[in-house]
PDB file of N, H, CA, C and O in Angstrom:
ATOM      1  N   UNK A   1      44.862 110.341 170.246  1.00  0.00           N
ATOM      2  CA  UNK A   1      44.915 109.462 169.091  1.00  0.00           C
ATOM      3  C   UNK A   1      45.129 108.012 169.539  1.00  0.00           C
ATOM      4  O   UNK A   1      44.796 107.036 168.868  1.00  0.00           O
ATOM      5  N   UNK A   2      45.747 107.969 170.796  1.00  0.00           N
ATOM      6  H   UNK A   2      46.017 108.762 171.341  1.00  0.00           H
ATOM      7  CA  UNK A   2      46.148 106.317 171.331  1.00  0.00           C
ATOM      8  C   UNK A   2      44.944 105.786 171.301  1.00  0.00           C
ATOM      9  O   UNK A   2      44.619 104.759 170.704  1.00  0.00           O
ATOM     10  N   UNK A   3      43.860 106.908 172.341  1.00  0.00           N
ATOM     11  H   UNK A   3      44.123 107.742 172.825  1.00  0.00           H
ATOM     12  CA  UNK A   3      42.789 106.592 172.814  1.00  0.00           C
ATOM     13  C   UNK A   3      42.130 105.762 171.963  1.00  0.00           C
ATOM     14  O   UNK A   3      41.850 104.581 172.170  1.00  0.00           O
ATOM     15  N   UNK A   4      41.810 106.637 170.671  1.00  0.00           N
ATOM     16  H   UNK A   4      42.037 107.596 170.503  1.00  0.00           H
ATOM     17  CA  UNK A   4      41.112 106.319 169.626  1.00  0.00           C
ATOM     18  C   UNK A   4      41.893 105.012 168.983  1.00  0.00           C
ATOM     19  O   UNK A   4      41.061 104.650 168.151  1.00  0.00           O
ATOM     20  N   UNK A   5      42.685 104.354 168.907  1.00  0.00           N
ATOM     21  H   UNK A   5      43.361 104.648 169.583  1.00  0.00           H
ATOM     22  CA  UNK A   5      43.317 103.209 168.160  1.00  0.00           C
ATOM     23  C   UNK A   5      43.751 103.236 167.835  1.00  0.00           C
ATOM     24  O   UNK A   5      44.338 102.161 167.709  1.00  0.00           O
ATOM     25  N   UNK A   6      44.459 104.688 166.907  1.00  0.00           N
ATOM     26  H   UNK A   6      43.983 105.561 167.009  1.00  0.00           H
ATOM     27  CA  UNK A   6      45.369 104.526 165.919  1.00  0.00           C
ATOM     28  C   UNK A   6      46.694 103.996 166.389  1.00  0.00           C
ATOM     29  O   UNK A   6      47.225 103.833 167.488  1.00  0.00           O
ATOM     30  N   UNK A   7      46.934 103.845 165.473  1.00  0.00           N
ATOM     31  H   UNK A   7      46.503 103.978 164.580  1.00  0.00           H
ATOM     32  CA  UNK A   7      48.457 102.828 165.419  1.00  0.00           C
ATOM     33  C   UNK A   7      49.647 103.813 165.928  1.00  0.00           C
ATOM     34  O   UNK A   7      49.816 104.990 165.608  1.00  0.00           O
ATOM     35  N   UNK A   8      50.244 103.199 166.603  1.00  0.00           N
ATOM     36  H   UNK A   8      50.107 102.244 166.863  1.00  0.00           H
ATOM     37  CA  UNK A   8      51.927 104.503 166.926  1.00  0.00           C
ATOM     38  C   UNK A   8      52.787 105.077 165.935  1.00  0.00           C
ATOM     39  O   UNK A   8      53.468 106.091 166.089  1.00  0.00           O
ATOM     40  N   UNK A   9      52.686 104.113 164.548  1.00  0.00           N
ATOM     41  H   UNK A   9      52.132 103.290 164.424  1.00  0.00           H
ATOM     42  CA  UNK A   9      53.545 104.491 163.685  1.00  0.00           C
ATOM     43  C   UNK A   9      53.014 105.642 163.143  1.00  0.00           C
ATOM     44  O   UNK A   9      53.728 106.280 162.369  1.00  0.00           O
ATOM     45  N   UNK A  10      52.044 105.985 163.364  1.00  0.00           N
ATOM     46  H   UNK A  10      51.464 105.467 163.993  1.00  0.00           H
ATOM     47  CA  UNK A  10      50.741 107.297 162.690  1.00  0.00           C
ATOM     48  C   UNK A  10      50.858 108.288 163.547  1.00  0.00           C
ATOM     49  O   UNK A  10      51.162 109.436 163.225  1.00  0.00           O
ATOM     50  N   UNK A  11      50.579 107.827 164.903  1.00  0.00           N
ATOM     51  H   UNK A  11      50.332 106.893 165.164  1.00  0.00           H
ATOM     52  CA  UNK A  11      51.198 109.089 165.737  1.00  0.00           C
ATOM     53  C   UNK A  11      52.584 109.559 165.842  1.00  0.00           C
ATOM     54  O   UNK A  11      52.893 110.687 166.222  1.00  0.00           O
ATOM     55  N   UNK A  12      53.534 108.490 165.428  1.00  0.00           N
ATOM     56  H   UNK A  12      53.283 107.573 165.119  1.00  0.00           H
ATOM     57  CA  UNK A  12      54.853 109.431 165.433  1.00  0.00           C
ATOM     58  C   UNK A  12      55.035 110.317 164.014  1.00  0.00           C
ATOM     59  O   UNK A  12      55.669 111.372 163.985  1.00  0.00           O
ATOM     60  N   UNK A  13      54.157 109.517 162.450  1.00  0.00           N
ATOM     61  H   UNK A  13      53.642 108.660 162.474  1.00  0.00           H
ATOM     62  CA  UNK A  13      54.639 110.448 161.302  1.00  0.00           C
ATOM     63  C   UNK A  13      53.967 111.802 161.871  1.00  0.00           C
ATOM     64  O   UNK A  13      54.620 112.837 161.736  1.00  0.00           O
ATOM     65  N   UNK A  14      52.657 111.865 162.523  1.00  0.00           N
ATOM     66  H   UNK A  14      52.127 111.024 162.633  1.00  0.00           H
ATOM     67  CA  UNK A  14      51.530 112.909 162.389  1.00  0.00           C
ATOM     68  C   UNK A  14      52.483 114.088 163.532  1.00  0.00           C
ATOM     69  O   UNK A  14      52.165 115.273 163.442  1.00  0.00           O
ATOM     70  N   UNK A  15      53.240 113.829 164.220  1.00  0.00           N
ATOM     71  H   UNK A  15      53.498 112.866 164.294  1.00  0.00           H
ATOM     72  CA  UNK A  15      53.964 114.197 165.205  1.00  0.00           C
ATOM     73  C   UNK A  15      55.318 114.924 164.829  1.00  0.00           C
ATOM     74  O   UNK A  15      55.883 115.960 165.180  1.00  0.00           O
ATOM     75  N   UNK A  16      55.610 113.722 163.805  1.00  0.00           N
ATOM     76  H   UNK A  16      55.151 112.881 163.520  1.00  0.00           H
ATOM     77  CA  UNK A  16      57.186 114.131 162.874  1.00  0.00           C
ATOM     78  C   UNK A  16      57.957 114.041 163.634  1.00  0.00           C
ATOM     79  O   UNK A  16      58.732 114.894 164.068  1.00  0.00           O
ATOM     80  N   UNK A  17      57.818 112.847 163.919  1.00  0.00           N
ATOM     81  H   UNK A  17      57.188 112.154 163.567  1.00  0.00           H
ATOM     82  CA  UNK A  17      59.000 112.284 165.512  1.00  0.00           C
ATOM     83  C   UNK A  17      59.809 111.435 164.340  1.00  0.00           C
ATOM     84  O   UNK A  17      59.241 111.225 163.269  1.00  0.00           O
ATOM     85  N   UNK A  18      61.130 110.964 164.574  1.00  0.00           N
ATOM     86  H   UNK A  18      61.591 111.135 165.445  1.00  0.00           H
ATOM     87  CA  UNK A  18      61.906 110.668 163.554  1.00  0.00           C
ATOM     88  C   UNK A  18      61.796 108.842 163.906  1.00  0.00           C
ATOM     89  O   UNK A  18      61.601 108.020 163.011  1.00  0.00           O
ATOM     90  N   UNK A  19      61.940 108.535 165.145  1.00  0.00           N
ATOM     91  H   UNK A  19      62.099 109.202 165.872  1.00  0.00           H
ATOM     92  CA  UNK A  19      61.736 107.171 165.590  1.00  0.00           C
ATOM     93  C   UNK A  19      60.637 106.905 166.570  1.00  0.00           C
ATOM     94  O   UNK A  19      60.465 107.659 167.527  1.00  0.00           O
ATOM     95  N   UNK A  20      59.823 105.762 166.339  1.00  0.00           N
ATOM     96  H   UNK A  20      59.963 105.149 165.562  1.00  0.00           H
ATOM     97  CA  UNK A  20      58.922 105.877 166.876  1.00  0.00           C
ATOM     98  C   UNK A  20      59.378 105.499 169.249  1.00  0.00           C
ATOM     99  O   UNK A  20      58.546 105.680 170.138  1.00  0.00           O
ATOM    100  N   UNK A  21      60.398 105.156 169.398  1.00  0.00           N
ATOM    101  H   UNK A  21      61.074 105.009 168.676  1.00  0.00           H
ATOM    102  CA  UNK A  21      60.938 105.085 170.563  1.00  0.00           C
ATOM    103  C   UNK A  21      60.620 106.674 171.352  1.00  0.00           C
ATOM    104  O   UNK A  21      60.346 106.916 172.527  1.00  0.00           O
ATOM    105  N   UNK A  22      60.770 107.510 170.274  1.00  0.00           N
ATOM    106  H   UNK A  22      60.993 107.313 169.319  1.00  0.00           H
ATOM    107  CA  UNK A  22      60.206 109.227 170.749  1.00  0.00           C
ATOM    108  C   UNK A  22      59.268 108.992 171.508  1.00  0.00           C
ATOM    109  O   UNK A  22      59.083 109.033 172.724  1.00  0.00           O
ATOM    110  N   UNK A  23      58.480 108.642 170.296  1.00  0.00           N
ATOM    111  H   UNK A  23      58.630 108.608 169.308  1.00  0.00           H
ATOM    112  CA  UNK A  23      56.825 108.770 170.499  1.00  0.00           C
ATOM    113  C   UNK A  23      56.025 108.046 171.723  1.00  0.00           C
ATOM    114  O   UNK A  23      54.872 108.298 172.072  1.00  0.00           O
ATOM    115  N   UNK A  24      57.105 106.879 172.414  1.00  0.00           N
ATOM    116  H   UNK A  24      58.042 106.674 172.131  1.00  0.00           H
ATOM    117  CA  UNK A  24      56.497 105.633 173.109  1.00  0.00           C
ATOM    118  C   UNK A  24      56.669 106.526 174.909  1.00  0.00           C
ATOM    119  O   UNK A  24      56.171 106.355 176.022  1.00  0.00           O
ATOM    120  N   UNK A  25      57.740 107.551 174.236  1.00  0.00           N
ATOM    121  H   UNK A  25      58.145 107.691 173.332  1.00  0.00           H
ATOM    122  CA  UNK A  25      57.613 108.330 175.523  1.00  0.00           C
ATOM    123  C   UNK A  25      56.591 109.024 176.405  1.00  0.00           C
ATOM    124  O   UNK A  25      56.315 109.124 177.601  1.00  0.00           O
ATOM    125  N   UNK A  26      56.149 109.473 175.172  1.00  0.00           N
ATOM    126  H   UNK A  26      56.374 109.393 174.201  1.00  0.00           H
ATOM    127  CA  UNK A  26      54.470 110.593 175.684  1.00  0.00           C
ATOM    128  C   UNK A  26      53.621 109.796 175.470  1.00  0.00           C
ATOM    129  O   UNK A  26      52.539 109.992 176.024  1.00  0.00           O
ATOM    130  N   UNK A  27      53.781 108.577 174.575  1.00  0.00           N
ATOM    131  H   UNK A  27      54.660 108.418 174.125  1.00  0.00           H
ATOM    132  CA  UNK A  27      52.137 107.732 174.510  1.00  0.00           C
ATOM    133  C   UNK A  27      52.070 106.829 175.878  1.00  0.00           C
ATOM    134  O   UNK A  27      52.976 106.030 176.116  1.00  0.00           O
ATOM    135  N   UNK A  28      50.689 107.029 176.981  1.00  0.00           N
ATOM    136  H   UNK A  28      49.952 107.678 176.788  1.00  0.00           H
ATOM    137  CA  UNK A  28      50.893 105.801 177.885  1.00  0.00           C
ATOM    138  C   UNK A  28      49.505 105.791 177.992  1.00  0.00           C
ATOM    139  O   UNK A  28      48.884 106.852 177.923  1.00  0.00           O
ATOM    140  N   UNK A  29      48.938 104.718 178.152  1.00  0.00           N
ATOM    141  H   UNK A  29      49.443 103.856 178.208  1.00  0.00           H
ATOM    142  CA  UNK A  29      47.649 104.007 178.602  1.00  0.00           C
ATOM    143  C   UNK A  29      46.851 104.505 179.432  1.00  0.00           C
ATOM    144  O   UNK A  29      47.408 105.169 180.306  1.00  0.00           O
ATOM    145  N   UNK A  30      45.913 104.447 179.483  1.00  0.00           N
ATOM    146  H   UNK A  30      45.461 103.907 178.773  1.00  0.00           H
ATOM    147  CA  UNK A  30      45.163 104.663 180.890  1.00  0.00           C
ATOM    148  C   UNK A  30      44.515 103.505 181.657  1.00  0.00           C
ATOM    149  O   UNK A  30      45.029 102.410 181.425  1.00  0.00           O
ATOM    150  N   UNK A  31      43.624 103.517 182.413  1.00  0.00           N
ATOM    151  H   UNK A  31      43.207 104.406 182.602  1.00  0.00           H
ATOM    152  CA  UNK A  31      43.061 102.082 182.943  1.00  0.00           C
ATOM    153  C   UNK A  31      42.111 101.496 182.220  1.00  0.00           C
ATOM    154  O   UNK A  31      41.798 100.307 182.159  1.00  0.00           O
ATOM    155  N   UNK A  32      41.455 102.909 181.396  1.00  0.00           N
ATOM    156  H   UNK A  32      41.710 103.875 181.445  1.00  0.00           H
ATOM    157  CA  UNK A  32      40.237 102.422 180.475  1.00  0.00           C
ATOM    158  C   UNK A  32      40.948 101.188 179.204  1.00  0.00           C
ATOM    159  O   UNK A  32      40.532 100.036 179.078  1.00  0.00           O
ATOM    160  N   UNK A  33      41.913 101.722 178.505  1.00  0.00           N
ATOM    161  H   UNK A  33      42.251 102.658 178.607  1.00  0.00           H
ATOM    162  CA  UNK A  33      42.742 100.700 177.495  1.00  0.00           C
ATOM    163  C   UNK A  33      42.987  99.852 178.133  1.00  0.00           C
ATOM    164  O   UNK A  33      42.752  98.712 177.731  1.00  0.00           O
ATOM    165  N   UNK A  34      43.678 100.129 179.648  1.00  0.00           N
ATOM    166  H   UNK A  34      43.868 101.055 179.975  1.00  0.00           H
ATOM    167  CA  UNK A  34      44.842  98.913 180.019  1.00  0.00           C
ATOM    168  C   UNK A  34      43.090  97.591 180.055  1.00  0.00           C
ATOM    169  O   UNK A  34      43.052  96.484 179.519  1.00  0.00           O
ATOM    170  N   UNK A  35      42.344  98.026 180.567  1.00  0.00           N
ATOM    171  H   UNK A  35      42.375  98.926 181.003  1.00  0.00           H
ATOM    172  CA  UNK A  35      41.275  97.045 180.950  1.00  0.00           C
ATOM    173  C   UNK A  35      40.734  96.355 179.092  1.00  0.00           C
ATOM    174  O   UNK A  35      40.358  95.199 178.898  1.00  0.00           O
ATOM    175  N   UNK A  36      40.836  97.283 178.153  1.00  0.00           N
ATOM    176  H   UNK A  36      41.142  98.222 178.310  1.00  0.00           H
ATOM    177  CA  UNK A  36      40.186  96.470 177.499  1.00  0.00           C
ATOM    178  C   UNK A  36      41.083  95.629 176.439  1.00  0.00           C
ATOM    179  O   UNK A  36      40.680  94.757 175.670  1.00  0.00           O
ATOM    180  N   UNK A  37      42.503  96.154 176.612  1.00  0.00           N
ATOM    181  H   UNK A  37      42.830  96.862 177.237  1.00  0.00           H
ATOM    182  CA  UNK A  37      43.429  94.884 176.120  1.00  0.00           C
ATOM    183  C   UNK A  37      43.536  93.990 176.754  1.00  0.00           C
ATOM    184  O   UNK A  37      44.242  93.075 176.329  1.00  0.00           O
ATOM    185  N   UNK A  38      42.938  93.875 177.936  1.00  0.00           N
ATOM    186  H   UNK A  38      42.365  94.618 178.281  1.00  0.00           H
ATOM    187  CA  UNK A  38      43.247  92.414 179.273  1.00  0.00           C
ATOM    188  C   UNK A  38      41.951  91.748 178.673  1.00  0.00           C
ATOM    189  O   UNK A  38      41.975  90.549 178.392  1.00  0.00           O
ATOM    190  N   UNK A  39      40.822  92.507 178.474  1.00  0.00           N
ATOM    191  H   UNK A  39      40.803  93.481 178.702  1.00  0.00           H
ATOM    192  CA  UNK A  39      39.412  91.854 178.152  1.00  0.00           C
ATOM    193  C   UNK A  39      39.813  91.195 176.668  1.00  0.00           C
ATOM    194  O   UNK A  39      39.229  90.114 176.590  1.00  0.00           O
ATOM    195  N   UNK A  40      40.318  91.361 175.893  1.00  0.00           N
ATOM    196  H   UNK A  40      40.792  92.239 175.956  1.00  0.00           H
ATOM    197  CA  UNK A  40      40.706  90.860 174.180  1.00  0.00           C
ATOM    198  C   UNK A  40      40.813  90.009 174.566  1.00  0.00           C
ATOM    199  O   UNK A  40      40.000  89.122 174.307  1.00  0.00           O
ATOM    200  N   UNK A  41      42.449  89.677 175.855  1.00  0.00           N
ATOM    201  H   UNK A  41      43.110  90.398 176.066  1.00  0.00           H
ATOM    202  CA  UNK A  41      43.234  88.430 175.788  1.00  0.00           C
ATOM    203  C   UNK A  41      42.440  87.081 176.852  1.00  0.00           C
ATOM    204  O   UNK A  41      42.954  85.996 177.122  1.00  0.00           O
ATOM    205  N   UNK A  42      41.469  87.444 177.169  1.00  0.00           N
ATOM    206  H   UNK A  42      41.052  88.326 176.950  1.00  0.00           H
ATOM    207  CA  UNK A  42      40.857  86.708 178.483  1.00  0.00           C
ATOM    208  C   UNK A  42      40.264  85.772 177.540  1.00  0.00           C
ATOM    209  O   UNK A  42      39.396  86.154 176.755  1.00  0.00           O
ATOM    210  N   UNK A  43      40.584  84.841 177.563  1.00  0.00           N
ATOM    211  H   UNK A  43      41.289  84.531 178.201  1.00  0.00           H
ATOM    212  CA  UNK A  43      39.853  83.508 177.594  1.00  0.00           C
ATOM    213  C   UNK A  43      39.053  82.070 178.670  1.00  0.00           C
ATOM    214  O   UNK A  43      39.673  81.193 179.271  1.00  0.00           O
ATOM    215  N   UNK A  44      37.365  82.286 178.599  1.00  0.00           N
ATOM    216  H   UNK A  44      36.861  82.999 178.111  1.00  0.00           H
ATOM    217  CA  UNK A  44      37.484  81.419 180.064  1.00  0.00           C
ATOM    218  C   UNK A  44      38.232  80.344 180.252  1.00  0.00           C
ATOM    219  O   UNK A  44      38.719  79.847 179.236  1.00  0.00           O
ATOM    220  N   UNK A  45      38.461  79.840 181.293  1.00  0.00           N
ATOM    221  H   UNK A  45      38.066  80.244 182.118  1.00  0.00           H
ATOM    222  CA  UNK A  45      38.877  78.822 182.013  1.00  0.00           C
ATOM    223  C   UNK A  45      38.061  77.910 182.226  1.00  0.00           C
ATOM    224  O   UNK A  45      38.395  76.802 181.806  1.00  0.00           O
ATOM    225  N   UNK A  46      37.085  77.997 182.744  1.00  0.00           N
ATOM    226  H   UNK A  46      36.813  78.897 183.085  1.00  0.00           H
ATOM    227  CA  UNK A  46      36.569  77.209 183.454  1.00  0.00           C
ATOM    228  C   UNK A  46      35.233  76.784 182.439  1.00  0.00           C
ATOM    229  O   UNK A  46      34.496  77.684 182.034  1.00  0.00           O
ATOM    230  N   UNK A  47      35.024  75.599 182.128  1.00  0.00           N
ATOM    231  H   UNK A  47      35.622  74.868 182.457  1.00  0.00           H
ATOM    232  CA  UNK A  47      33.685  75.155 181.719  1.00  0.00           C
ATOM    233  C   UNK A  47      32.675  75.252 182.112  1.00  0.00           C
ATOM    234  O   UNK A  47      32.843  75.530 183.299  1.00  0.00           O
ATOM    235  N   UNK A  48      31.297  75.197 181.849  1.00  0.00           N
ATOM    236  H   UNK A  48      31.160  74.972 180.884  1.00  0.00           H
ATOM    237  CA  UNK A  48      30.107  74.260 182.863  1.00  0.00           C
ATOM    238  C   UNK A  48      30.376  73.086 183.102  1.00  0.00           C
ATOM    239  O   UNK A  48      30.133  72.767 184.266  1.00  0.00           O
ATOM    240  N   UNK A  49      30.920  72.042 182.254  1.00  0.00           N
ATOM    241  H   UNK A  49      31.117  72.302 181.309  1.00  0.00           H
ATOM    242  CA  UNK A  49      30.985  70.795 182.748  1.00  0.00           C
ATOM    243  C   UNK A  49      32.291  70.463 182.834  1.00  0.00           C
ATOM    244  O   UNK A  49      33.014  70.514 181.839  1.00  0.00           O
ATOM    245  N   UNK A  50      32.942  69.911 184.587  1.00  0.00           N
ATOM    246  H   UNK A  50      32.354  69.870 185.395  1.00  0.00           H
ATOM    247  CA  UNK A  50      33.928  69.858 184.794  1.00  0.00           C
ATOM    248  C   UNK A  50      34.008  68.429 184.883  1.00  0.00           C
ATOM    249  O   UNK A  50      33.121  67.664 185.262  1.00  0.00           O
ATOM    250  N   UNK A  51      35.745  68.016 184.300  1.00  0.00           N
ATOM    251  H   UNK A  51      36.465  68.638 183.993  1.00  0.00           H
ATOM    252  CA  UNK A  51      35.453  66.084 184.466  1.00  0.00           C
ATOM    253  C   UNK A  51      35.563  65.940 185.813  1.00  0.00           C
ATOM    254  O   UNK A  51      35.812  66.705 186.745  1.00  0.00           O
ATOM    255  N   UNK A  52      35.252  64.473 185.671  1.00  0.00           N
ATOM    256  H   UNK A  52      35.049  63.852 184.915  1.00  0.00           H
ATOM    257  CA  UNK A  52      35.576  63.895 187.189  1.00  0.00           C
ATOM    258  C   UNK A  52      36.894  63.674 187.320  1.00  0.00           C
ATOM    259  O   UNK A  52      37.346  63.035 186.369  1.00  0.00           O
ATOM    260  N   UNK A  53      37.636  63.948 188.099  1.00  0.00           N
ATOM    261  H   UNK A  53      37.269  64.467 188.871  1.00  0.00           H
ATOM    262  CA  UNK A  53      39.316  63.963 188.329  1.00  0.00           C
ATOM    263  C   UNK A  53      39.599  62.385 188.713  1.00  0.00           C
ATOM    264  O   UNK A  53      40.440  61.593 188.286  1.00  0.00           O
ATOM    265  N   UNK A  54      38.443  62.238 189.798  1.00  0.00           N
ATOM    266  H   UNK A  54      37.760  62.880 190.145  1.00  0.00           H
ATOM    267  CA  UNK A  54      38.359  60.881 190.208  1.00  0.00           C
ATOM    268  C   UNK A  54      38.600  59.476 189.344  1.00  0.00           C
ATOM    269  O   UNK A  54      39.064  58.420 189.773  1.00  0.00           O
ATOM    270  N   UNK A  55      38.100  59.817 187.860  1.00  0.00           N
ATOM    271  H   UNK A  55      37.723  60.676 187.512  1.00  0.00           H
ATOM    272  CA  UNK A  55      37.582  58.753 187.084  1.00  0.00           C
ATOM    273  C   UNK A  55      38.828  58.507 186.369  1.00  0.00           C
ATOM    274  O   UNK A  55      38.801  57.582 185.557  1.00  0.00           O
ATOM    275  N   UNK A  56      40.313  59.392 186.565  1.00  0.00           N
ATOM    276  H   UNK A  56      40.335  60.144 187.224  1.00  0.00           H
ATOM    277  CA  UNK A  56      41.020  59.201 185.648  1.00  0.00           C
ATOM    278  C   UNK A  56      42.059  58.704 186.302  1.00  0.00           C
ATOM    279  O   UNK A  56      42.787  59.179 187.174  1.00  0.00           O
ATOM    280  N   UNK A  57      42.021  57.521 185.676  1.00  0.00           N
ATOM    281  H   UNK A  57      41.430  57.135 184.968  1.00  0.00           H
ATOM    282  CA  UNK A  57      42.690  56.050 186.760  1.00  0.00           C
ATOM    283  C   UNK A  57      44.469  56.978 186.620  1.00  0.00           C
ATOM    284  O   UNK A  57      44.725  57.614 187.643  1.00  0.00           O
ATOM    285  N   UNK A  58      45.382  57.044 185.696  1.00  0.00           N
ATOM    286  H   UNK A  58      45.174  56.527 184.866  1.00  0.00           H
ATOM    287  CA  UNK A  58      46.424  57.635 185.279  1.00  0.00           C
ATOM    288  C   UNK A  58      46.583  58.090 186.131  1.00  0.00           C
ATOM    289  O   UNK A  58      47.369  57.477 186.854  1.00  0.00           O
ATOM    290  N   UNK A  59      45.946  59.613 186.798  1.00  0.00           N
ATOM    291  H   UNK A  59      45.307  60.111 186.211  1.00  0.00           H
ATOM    292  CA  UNK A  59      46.004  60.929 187.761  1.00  0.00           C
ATOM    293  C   UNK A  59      45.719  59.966 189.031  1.00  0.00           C
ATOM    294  O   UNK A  59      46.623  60.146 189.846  1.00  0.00           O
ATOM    295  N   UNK A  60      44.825  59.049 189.470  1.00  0.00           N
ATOM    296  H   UNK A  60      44.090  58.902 188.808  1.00  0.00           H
ATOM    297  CA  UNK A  60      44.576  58.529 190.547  1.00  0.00           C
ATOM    298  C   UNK A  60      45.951  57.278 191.016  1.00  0.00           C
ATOM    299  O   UNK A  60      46.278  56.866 192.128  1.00  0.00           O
ATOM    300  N   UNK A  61      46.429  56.998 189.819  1.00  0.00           N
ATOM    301  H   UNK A  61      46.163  57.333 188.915  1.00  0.00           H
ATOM    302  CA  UNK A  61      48.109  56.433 190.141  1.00  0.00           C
ATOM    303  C   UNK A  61      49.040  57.324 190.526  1.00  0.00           C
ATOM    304  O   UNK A  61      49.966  57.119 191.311  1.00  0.00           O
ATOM    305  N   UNK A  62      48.698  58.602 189.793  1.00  0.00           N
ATOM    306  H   UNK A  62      47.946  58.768 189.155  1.00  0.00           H
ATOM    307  CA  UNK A  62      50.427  59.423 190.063  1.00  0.00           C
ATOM    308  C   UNK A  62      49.714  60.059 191.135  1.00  0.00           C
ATOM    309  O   UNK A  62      49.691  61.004 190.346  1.00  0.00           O
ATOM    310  N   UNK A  63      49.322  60.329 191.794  1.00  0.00           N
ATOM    311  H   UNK A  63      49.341  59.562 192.435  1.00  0.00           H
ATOM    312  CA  UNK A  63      48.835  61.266 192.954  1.00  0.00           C
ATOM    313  C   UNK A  63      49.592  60.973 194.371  1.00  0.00           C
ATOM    314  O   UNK A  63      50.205  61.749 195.104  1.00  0.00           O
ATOM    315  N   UNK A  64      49.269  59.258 194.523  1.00  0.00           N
ATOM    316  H   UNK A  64      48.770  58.627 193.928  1.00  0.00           H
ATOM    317  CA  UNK A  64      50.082  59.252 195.757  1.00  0.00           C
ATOM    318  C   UNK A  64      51.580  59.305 195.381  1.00  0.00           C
ATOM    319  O   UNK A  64      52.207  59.118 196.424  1.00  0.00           O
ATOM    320  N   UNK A  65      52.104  59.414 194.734  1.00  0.00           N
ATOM    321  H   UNK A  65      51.594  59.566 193.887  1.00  0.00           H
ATOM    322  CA  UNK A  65      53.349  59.740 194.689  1.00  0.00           C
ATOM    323  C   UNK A  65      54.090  60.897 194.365  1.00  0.00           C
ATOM    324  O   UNK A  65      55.293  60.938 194.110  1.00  0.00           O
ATOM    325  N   UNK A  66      53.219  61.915 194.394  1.00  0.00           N
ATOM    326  H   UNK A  66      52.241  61.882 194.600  1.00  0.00           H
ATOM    327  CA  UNK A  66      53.108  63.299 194.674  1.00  0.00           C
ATOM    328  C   UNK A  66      54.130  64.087 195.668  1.00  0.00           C
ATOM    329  O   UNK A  66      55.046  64.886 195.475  1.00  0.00           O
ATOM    330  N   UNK A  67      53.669  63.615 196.583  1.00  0.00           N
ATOM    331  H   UNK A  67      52.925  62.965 196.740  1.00  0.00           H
ATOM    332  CA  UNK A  67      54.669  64.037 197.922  1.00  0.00           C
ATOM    333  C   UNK A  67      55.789  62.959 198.400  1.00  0.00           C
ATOM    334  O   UNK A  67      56.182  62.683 199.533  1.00  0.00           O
ATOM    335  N   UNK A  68      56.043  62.612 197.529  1.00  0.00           N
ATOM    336  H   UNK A  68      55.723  62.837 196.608  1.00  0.00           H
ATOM    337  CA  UNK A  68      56.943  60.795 198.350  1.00  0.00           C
ATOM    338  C   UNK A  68      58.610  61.755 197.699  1.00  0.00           C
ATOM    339  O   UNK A  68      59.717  61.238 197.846  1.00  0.00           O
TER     340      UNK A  68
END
């Protein structure tokens, strides 16, 4: 039933577990879920068009004083 989506609070009434903390015992993931709740939360990073780091006078002031 995890597999399939349903909710925990459904598997513990359908179970007749009194708290759902029971239920969190025998319910565990596999790699197939664990992978596609990581895929939901993934948002890219990275653009096609990246700025020029160079051009941003601000970042090109604080830089040398980076390591000081």
């Amino acid at each position: 039933m995890l597999k399939a989506g349903v909710n925990l609070v459904y598997i513990r009434d359908f179970l007749g577990h009194v708290n759902v903390s029971t239920t969190e015992i025998y319910a565990r993931a596999d790699d197939v879920m664990k992978r596609r709740a990581l895929e939901k939360t993934y948002h890219e990073l990275q653009t096609e068009a990246l700025p020029n780091w160079e051009e941003d006078e601000d970042l090109m002031r604080w830089l040398p004083n980076l390591c000081k």
